[in-house]
C-alpha positions as CSV (number, residue, x, y, z in Angstrom):
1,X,0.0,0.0,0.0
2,X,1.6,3.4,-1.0
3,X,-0.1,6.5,0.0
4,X,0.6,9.8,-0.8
5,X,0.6,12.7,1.7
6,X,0.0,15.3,0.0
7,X,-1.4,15.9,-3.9
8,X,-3.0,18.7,-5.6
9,X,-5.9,18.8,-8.5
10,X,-7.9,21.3,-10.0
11,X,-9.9,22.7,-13.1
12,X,-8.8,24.3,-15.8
13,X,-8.8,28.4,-15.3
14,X,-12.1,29.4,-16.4
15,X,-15.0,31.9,-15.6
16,X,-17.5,29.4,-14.0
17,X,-14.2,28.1,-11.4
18,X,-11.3,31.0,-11.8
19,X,-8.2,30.9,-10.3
20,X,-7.2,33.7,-7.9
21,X,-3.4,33.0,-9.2
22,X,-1.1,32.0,-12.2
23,X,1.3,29.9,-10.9
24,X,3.9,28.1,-13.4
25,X,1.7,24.6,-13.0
26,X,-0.1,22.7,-15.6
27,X,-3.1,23.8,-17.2
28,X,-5.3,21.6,-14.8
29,X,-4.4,18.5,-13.2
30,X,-8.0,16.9,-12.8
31,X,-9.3,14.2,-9.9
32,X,-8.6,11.6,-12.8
33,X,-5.8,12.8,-14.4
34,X,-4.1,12.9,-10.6
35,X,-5.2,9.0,-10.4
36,X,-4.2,8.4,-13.5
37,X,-0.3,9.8,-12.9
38,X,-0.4,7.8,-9.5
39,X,-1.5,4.4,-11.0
40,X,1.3,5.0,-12.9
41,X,3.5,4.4,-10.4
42,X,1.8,2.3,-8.4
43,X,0.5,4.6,-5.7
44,X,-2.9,3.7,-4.3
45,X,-4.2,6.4,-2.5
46,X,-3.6,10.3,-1.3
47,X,-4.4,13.3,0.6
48,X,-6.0,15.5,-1.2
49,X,-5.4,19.1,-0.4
50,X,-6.9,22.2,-1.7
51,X,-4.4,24.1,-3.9
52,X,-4.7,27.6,-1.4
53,X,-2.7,29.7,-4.6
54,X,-6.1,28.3,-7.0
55,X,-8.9,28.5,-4.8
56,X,-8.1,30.4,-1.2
57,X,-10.3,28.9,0.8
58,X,-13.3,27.9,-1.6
59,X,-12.4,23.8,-1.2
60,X,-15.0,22.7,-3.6
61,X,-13.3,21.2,-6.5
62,X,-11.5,19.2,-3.8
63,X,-14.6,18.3,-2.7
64,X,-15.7,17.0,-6.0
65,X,-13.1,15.2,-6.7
66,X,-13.1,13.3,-3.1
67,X,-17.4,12.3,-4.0
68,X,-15.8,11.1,-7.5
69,X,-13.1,8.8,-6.2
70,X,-14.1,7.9,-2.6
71,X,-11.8,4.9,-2.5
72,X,-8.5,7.0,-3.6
73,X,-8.3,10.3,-1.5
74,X,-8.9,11.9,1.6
75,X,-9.7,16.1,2.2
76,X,-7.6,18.8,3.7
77,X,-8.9,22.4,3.4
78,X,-7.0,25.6,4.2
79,X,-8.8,27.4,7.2
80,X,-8.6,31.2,7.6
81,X,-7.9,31.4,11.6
82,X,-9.3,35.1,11.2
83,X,-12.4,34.4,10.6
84,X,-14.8,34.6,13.5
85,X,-16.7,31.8,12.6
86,X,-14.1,29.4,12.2
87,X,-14.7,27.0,14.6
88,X,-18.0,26.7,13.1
89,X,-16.4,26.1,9.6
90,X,-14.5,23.4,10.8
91,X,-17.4,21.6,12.6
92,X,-19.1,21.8,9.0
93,X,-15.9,20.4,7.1
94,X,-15.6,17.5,9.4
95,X,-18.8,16.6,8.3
96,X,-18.0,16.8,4.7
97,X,-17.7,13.0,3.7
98,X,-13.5,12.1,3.4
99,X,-12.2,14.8,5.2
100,X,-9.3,13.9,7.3
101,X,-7.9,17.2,8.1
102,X,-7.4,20.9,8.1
103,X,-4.9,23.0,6.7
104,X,-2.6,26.4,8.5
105,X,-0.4,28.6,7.2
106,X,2.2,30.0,9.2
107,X,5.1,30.4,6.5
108,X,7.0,33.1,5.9
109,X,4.8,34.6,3.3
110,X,1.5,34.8,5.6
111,X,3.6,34.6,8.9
112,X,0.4,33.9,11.5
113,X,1.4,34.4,15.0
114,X,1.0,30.9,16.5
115,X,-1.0,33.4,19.9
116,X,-3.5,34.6,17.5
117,X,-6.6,34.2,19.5
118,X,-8.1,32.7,15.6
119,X,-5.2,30.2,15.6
120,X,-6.2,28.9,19.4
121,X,-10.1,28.7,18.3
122,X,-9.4,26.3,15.0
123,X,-6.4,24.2,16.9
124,X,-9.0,23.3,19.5
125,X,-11.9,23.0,17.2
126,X,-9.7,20.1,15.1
127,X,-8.6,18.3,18.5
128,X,-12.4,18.2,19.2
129,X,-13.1,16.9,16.0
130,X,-10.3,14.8,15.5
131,X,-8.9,16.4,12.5
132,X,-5.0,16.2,11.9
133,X,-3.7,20.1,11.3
134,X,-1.4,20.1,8.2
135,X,1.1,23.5,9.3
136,X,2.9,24.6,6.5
137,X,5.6,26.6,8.3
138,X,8.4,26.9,6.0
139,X,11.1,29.1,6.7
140,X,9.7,29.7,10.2
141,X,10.1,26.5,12.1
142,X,10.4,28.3,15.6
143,X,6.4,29.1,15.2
144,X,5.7,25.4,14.4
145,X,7.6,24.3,17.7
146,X,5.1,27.2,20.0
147,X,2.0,26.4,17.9
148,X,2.7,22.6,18.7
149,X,3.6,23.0,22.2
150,X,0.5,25.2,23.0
151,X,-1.3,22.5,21.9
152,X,-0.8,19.0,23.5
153,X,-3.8,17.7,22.7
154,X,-3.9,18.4,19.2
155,X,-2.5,16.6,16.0
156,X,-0.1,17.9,13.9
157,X,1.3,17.0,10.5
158,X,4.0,19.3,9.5
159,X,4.4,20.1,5.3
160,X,7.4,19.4,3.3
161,X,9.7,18.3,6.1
162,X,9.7,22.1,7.2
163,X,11.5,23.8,4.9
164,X,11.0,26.7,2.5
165,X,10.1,25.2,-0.6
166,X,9.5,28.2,-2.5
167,X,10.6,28.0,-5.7
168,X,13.7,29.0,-6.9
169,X,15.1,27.2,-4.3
170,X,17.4,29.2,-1.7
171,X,21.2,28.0,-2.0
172,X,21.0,26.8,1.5
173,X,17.7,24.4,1.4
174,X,18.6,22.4,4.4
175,X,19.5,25.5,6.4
176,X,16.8,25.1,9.3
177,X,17.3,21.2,9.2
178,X,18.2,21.5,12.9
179,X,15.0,23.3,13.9
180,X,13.3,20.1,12.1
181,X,15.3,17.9,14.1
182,X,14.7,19.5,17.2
183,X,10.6,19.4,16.3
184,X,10.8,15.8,16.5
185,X,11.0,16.0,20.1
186,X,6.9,16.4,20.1
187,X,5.2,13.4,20.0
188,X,1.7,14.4,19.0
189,X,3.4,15.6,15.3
190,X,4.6,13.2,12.5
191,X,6.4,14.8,9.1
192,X,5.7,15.1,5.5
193,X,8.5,14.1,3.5
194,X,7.0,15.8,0.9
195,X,8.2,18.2,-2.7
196,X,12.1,17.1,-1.1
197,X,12.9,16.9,-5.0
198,X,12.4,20.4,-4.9
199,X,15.3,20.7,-2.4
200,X,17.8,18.6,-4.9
201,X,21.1,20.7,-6.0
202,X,21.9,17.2,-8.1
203,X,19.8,15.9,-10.7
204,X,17.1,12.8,-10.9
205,X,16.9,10.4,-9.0
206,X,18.4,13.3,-6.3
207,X,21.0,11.6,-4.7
208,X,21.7,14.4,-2.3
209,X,18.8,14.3,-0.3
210,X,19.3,11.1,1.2
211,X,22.0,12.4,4.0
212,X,19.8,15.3,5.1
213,X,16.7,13.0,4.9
214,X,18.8,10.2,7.1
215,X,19.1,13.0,9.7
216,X,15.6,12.9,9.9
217,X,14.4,9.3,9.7
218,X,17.0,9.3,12.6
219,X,15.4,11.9,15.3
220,X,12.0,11.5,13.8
221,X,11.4,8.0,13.6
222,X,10.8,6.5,10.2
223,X,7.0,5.3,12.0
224,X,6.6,9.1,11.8
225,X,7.9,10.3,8.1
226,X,5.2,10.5,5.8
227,X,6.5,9.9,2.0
228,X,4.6,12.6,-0.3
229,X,5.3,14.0,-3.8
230,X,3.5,17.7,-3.5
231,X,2.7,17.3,-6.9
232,X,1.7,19.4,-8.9
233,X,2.8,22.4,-7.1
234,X,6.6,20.5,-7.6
235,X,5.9,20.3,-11.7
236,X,7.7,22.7,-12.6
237,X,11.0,21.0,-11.6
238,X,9.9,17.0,-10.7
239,X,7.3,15.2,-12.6
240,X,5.0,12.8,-10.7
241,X,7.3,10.0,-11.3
242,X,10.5,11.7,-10.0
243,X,9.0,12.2,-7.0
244,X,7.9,8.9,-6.2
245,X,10.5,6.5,-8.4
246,X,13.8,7.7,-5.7
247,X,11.8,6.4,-3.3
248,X,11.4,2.6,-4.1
249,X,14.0,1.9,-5.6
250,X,16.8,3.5,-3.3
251,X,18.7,1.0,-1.0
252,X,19.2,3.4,1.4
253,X,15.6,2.2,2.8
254,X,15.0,-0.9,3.8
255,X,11.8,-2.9,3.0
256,X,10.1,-2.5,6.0
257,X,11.3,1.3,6.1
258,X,10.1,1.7,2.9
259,X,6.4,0.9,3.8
260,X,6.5,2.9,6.8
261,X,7.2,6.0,4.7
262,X,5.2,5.1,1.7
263,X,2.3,4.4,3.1
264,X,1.9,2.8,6.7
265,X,2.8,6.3,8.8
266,X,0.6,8.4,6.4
267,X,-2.6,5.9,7.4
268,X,-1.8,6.2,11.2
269,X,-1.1,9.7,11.1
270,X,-4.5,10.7,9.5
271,X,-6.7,7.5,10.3
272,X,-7.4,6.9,7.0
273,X,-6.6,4.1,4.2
274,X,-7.3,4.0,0.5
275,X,-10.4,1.4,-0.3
276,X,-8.7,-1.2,-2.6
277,X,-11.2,-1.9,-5.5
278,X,-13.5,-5.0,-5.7
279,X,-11.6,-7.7,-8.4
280,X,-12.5,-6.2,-12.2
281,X,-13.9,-2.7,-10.4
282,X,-12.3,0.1,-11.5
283,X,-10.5,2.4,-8.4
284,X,-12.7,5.0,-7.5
């Protein structure tokens, strides 16, 4: 079983569902062209996140795509911890069939104060709902490590092991690998592994990211690394297949490493597994 942690789709640009931005991705990326590029390489399942830079927070093409192919994804939304009502908004989202978990930014480019009184009212909302809260934090990993620590009680799933993915890439990637490391010390949050092509100064398959990413496995627990491709926010320097393909076939995992990243830690970390199709049924 291979799971992804993190994949975006979406609709062409176009007047009936525009996008709010133009970033250098494909024209669209559709619920079944995404399965399509996964049964490729042999990945059964995903979380299916919202692109934010599309669709802010309007999640309903994600939403549509989840009611299409039930047995493939799960739902993480972006939630706007300004918004009065947000508690409310994630009481309604939990309810959405598929949804697994919500979505914060804290990054350098919308820097939320992990003491915003917002930020408090949505962490607490997910514990009581049981939703994991994805924290994309790049380039500020001290506010992950005092959002996490003010709350216990609340799970965390931390994007693209940390780092400013931002493309171009800084010349330093690994630069705040020891605020990573020292993250790992919470037990209540597990890591994506995720867009770490991205962070390659070598070419495919990227052998370079395998010390950093050793430094990891090693504070973090493999039972805690969550394998993920970021695609297609990564297209315009990894293709769905690079980002997966380093994965299997490098012997610096071992088997049973191997499915802990690829897919076991992603299933504990959000509850959830992809439903394996019924013999001559078509994955949906």
């Amino acid at each position: 079983m291979i799971i992804d942690s993190q994949v975006h789709a979406y609709d062409a640009d176009t007047a009936e569902r525009p996008w709010r931005n133009a970033p250098d991705w494909p024209a669209h990326v559709t619920g079944a062209e995404m399965v399509t590029a996964m049964k490729a390489v042999g990945v059964d399942g995903a979380i299916l996140v919202s692109p934010f830079i599309l669709y802010g927070y309007d999640a309903s093409y994600t939403v549509a795509v989840g009611r299409e192919f039930p047995r493939t994804f799960a739902l993480v939304k972006m939630i706007d911890s300004t918004d009065p009502d947000v508690a409310d908004v994630i009481a309604e989202w939990k309810q959405t069939p598929g949804t697994v978990g919500i979505r914060l930014r804290i990054d350098i480019k919308v820097s939320t104060q992990p003491d915003d009184p917002g930020v408090d009212v949505a962490m607490r909302a997910a514990a009581r709902h049981d939703l994991a809260v994805n924290v994309l934090c790049g380039g500020r990993v001290d506010a992950a490590i005092d959002l996490v620590d003010r709350h216990p009680d609340t799970r965390f799933v931390i994007d693209h092991v940390g780092l400013d993915q931002h493309l171009p890439i800084s010349s330093r990637p690994w630069a705040q690998l020891d605020g990573v490391l020292e993250l790992a010390k919470r037990p209540h949050v597990a890591l994506k592994v995720s867009g770490v092509g991205t962070l390659a100064r070598e070419p495919y398959p990227y052998p370079d990211i395998w010390d950093p990413l050793a430094r990891i496995f090693d504070a973090w627990g493999i039972d805690r690394c969550l394998w993920g491709s970021d695609w297609t926010r990564t297209s315009a320097k990894v293709s769905y297949a690079q980002a997966t393909v380093p994965f299997l076939s490098t012997d610096r995992l071992t088997d049973a490493e191997r499915a802990l990243l690829m897919g076991e830690a992603c299933a504990r970390a959000y509850r959830w597994r992809p439903t394996p199709p019924a013999e001559g049924e078509e994955r949906g």
